[in-house]
C-alpha atoms as one frame of an Amber mdcrd trajectory, in Angstrom:
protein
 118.368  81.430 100.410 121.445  82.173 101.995 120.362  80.515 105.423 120.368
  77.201 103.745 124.039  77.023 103.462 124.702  77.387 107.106 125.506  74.801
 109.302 122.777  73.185 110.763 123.927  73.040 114.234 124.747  76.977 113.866
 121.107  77.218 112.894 120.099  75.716 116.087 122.430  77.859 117.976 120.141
  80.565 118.289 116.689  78.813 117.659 114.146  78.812 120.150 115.396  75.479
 121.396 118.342  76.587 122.775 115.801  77.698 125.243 114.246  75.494 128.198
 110.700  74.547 126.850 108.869  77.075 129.351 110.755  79.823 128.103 110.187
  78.287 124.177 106.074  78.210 124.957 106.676  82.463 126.764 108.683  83.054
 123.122 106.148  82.052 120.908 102.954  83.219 123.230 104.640  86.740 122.813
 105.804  86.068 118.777 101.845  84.927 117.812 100.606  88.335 119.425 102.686
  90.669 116.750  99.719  91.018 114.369  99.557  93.072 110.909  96.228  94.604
 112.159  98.140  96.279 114.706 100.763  97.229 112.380  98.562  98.500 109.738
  96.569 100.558 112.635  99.608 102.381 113.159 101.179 102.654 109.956  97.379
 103.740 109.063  98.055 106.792 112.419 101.195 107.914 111.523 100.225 108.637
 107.825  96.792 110.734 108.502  96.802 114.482 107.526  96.766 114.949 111.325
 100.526 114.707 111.450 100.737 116.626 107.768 103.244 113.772 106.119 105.727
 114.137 108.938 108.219 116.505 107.660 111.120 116.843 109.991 111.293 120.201
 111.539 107.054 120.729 111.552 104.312 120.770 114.080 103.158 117.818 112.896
 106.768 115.530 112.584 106.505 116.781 116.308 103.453 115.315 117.048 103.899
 111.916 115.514 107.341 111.957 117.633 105.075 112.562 120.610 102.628 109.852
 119.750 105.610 107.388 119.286 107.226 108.246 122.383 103.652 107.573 124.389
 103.673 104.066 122.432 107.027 103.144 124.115 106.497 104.548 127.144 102.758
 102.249 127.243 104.558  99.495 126.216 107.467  99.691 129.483 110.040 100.472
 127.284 112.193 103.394 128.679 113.240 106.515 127.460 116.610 106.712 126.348
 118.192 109.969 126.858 119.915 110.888 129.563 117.927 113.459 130.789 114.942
 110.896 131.368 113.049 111.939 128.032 112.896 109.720 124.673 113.845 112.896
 122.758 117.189 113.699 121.199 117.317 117.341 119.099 119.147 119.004 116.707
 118.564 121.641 114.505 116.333 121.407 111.603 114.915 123.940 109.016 112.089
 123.507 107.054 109.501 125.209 104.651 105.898 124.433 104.768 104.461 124.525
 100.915 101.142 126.524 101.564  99.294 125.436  97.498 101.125 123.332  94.787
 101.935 126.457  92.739 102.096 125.844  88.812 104.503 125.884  86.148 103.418
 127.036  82.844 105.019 127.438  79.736 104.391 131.003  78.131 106.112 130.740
  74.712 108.322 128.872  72.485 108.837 127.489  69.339 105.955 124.993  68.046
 104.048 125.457  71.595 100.941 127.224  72.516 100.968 128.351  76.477 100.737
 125.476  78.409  99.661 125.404  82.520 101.136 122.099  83.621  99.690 119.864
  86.022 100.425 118.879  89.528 100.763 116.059  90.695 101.064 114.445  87.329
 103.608 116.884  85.528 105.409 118.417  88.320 105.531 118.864  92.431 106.544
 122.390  94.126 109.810 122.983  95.194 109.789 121.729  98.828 111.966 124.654
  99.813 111.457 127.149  97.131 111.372 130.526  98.153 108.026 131.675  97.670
 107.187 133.969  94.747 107.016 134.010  90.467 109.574 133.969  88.172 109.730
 133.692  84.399 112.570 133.322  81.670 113.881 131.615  78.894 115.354 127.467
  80.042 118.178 126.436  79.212 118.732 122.948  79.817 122.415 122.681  81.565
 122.854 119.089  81.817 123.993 117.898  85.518 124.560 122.253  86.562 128.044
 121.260  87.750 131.473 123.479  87.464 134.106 121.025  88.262 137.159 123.034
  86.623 139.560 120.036  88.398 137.600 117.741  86.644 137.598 119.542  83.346
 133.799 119.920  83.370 131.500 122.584  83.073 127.918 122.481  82.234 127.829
 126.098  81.997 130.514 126.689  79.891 128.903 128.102  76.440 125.594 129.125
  77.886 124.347 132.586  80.057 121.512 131.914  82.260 121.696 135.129  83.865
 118.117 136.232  83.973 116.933 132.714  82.691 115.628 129.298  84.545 117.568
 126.435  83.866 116.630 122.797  84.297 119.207 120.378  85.014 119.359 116.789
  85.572 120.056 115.188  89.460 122.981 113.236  90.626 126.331 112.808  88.909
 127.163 112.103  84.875 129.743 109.626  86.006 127.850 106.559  87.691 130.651
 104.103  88.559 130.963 103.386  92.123 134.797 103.554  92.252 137.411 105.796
  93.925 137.071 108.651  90.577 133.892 109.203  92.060 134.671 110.439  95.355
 136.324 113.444  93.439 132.923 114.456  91.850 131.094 113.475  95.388 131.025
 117.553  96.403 129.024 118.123  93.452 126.364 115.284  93.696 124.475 117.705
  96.098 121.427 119.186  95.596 122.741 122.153  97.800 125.429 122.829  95.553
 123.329 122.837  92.076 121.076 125.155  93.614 123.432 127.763  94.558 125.715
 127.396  91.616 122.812 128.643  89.464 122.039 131.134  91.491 125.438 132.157
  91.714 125.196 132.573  87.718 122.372 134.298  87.986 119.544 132.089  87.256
 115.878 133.382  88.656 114.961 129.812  89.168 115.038 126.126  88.107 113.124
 123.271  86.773 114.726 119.957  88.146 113.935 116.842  86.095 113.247 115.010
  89.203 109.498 114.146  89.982 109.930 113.877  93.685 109.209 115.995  96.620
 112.685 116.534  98.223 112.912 118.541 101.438 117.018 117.511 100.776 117.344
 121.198  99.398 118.940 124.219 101.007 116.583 127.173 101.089 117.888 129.394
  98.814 116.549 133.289  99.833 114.481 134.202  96.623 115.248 131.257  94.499
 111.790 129.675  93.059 112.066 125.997  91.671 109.815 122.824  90.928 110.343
 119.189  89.920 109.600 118.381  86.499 108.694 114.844  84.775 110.544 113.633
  82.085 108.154 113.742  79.788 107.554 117.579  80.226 111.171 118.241  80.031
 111.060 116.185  76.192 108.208 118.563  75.625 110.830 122.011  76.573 112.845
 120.012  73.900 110.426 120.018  71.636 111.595 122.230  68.552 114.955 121.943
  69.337 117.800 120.008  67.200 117.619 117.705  70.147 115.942 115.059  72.008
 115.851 115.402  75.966 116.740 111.822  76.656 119.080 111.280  74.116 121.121
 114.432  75.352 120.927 113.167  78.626 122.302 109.979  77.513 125.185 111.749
  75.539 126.555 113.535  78.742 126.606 110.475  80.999 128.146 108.239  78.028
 130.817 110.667  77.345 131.135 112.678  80.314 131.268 116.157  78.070 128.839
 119.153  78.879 125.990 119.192  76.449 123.831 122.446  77.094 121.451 124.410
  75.545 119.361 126.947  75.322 115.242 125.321  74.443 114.033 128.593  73.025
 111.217 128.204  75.322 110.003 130.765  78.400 108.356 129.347  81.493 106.920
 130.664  84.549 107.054 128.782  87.847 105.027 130.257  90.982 105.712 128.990
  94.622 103.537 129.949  97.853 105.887 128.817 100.930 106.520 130.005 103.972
 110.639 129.383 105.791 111.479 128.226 108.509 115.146 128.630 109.815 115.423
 128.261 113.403 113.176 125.245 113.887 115.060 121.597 115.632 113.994 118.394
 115.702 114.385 115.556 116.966 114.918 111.156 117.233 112.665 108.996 119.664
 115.233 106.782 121.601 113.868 104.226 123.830 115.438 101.213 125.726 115.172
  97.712 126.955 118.227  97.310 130.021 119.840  94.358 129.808 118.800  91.417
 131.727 122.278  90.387 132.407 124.393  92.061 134.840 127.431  91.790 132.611
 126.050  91.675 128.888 123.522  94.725 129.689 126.780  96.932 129.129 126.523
  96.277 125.498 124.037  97.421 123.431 121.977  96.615 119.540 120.632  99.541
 118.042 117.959  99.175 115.840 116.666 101.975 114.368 114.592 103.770 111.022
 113.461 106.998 110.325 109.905 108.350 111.404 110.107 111.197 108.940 108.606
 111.815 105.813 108.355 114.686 103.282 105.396 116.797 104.444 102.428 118.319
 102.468 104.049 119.753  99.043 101.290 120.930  97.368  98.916 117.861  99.377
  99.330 115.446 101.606 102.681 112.875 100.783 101.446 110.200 103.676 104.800
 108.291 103.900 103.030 104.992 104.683 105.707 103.064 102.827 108.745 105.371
 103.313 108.941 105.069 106.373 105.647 104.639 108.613 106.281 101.022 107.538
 109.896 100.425 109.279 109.039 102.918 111.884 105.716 100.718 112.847 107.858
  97.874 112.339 110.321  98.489 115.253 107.555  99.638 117.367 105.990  96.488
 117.340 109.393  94.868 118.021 110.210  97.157 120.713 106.643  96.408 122.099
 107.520  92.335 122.228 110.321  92.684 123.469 109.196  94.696 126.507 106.322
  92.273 126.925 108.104  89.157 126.237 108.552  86.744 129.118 112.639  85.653
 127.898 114.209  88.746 128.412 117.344  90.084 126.055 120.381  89.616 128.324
 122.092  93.140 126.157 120.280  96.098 126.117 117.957  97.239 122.989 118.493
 100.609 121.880 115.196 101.565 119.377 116.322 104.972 117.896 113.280 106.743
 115.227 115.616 109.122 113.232 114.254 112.449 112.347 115.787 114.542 109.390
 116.647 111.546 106.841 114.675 113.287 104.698 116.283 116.502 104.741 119.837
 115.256 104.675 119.866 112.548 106.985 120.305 114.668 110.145 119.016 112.562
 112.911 121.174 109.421 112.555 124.001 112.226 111.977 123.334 113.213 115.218
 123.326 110.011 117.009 126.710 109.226 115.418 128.173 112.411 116.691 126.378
 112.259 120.047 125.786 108.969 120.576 123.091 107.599 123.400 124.970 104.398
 123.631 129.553 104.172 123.772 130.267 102.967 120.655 132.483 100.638 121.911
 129.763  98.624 123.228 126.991  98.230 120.283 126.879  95.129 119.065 125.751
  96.460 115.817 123.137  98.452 114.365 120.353  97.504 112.387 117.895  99.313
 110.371 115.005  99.444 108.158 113.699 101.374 105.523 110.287 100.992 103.507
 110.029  97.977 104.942 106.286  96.974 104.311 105.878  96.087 100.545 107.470
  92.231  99.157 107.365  89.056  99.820 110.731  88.054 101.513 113.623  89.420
 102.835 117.194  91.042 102.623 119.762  91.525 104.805 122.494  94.197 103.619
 125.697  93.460 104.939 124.849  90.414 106.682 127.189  88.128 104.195 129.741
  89.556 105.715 128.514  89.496 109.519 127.351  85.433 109.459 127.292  85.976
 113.501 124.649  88.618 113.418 122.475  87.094 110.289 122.655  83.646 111.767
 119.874  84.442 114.684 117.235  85.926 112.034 118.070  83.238 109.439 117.366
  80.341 111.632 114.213  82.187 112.921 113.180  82.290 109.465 113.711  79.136
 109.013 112.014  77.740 112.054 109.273  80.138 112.099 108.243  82.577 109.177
 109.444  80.763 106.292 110.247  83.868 103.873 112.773  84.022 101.130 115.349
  85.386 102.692 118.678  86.934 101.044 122.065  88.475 102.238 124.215  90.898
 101.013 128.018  91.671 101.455 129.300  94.860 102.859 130.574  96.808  99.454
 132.307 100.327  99.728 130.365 103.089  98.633 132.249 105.724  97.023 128.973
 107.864  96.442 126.957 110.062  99.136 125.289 108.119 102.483 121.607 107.983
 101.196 119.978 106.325 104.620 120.807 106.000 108.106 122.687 103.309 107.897
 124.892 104.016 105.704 125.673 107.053 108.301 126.627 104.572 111.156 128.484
 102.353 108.638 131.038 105.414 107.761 131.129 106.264 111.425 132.443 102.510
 111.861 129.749 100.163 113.347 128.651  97.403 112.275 125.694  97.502 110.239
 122.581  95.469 109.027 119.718  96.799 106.445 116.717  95.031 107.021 114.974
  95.744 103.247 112.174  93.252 101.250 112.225  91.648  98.184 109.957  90.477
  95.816 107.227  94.040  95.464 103.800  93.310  95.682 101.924  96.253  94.874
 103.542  99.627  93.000 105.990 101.657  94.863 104.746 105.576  94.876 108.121
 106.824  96.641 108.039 110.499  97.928 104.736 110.397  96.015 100.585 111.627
  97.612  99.831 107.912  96.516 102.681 106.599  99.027  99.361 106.013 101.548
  98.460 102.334 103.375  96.824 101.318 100.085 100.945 100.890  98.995 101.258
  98.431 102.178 100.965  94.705 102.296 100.442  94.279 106.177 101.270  90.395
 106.034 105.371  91.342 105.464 105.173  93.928 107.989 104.030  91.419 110.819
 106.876  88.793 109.362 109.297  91.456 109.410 108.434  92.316 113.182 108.089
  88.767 113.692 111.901  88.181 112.988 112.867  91.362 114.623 111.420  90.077
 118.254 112.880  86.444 117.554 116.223  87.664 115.872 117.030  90.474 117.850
 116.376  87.952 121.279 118.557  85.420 119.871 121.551  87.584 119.362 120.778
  89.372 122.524 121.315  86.484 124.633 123.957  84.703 122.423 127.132  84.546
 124.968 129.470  83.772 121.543 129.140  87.504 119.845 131.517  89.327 120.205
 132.169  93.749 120.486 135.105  92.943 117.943
């Protein structure tokens, strides 16, 4: 545990003894009241079918940013927009998914017609356009044109007319400055529109999880296929799926081909393009007439991925850090030792869809940058049995308050991380306010418990373990306090 190598006076710095003893007893009266039955409740609210999994954009994201924002505003903590509401917007479209659709295989070699299953064999496109298409597949690898890069999955095949399936992410995996030139074609956006560009009637993407990260495409029609029914398309081929696979990303050489096999793939959806949403931003004001000028944002995102075909709950990704935070934000309104800096709680919309809401609050930020402390956030935070801090190696000032709380209080394993340059796409909210140049904390577990159904109709609060979410809020009201009131920290 990385909190075991500190100092022991450091550790002490920011326990509760640094406090007088009536203020220690008001600490802990308010730290013993977090409980995981209220955490579970809510986690439990925010994933039922009223709120139709939360995807950004929808009615129902809407109305579970409502239902936060009454939460904060029962607990005394204030909105934080400057226009006296807790709601920041931004523009967000989305597709509702009105039936899962199906994906059948017609014909090939060695195959009888086949009508795949959902959810077991494949979801529906989250923003397919809605409709039926059939053609010959022909499996093109990664779907990338890089002519700088002397690659070109499409180079010796013609999809025109045809549906291809292709693989997501990059072939080239190292996480060094070579990949930043292939970084423009690690988007979803761009595969989709590159095969549509060629001509492709749709796409099979061997990528079992609902994904509202997609442009809408106008009359494009596509679904996410397991692995195992992508080996089956292979099936009769010269070729094993995973085994070609392998042989692109070892040698980083197109491998394509056609699977002598014809598919249909039928969407029901319904396009949204001029819908918004939005982040719920509360605050806690300072306490100290000086200090209350700078700010810690912690934040996660509320959305999840909607109702693809059925209800995706998102109880673990991200009811659980969005409950989290509440409960935090709920202490420390209610807590008698009051943070001297002022708490900025920030539920991010649109991380699903591209990670628009933290986007936002980087570009139009409710707090002067100048002045945050840092920002912390969490993600899926409600399945393990300890904890890790990303990037707090390298921030000892802003781990040391948590890590002697843990110490003193929770007693979890609890790990840090040093800050390490990603050279790949921002994949949470963090890693937005990292590249916009604050510092920032990832508050993740360790240690799963129970199996991880991620972007998945399983992903319910079955997936939780309620005892880690209390700890987790636990050391977010004692942690967060400590560095609040800690006269050392510095802005720099």
């Amino acid at each position: 545990m990385y909190f075991k190598y500190l100092p022991l006076l450091l550790l002490c710095l920011f326990a509760t003894s640094a406090y007088p003893q009536d203020q220690q007893k008001e600490i802990l009266k308010t730290f013993h009241s977090i409980s995981s039955h209220d955490l579970l409740d809510n986690a439990a609210e925010l994933s039922s079918a009223k709120y139709g999994g939360r995807l950004s954009g929808s009615p129902g994201y809407q109305a579970a940013a409502e239902w936060v924002a009454d939460q904060l505003k029962q607990a005394g903590v204030k909105p934080g927009m400057s226009d006296g509401t807790y709601f920041q917007y931004f523009p967000n479209a989305y597709s509702d998914v009105l039936n899962p659709g199906s994906v059948t295989l017609l014909a090939g070699k060695n195959n009888k017609k086949k009508a795949y299953k959902f959810p077991d064999d494949y979801f529906p496109g989250s923003n397919s356009a809605s409709g039926t298409v059939s053609g010959e597949v022909v499996y093109v690898g990664f779907g990338i044109s890089a002519p700088e890069l002397g690659y070109d999955d499409y180079q010796n095949v013609d999809v025109k007319g045809k549906i291809v399936m292709l693989e997501s992410g990059l072939p080239y995996s190292a996480n060094d400055s070579t990949q930043l030139k292939w970084l423009k074609y690690t988007y979803h956006n761009y595969k989709f529109k590159r095969a549509k560009e060629l001509g492709a009637v749709g796409l099979l993407y061997v990528s079992k999880i609902a994904n509202p990260n997609v442009a809408y495409v106008d009359g494009f029609v596509y679904a996410h296929i397991s692995e195992a029914v992508a080996e089956e398309l292979f099936t009769g081929t010269s070729q094993k799926y995973a085994g070609m696979r392998g042989s692109i990303t070892k040698s980083i050489q197109p491998n394509s081909l056609e699977l002598n096999k014809k598919v249909q793939i039928s969407a029901s959806t319904k396009h949204f393009p001029d819908s918004r949403s939005c982040n719920v931003v509360g605050m806690i004001e300072g306490s100290d007439p000086k200090l209350k000028a700078e700010a810690i944002i912690l934040g996660a995102h509320l959305d999840a991925v909607g109702s693809p075909g059925s209800l995706f709950p998102g109880a673990l990704d991200n009811a659980s850090g969005s409950v989290d935070i509440l409960a935090a934000a709920k202490a420390l309104a209610a807590s008698g030792v009051k943070p001297a800096r002022t708490i900025v709680f920030i539920f991010f919309g649109g991380e699903e869809c591209g990670l628009f809401g933290s986007t936002k609050s980087v570009e139009s930020p409710v707090w002067p940058k100048e002045k945050v402390i840092c920002m912390i956030n969490l993600d899926m935070v409600g399945n393990g049995t300890g904890f890790n801090f990303a990037n707090g190696k390298s921030f000892p000032e802003l781990l040391n308050p948590f890590s002697a709380a843990n110490d003193k209080y929770i007693h979890r394993d609890l790990i840090a991380t040093e800050v390490r340059l990603n050279y790949g796409r921002p994949r949470t909210d963090g890693a937005v306010f990292e590249k916009a140049g604050y510092k920032t904390l990832g508050l993740w577990t360790t240690g799963t418990v129970k199996t991880v159904y991620y972007h998945h109709p399983l992903d319910n609060t079955d997936a939780l373990t309620p005892e880690i979410m209390e700890d987790a809020a636990k050391l977010l009201y004692l942690g967060i306090l400590g560095l609040a009131n800690d006269q050392n920290i510095s802005l720099q």
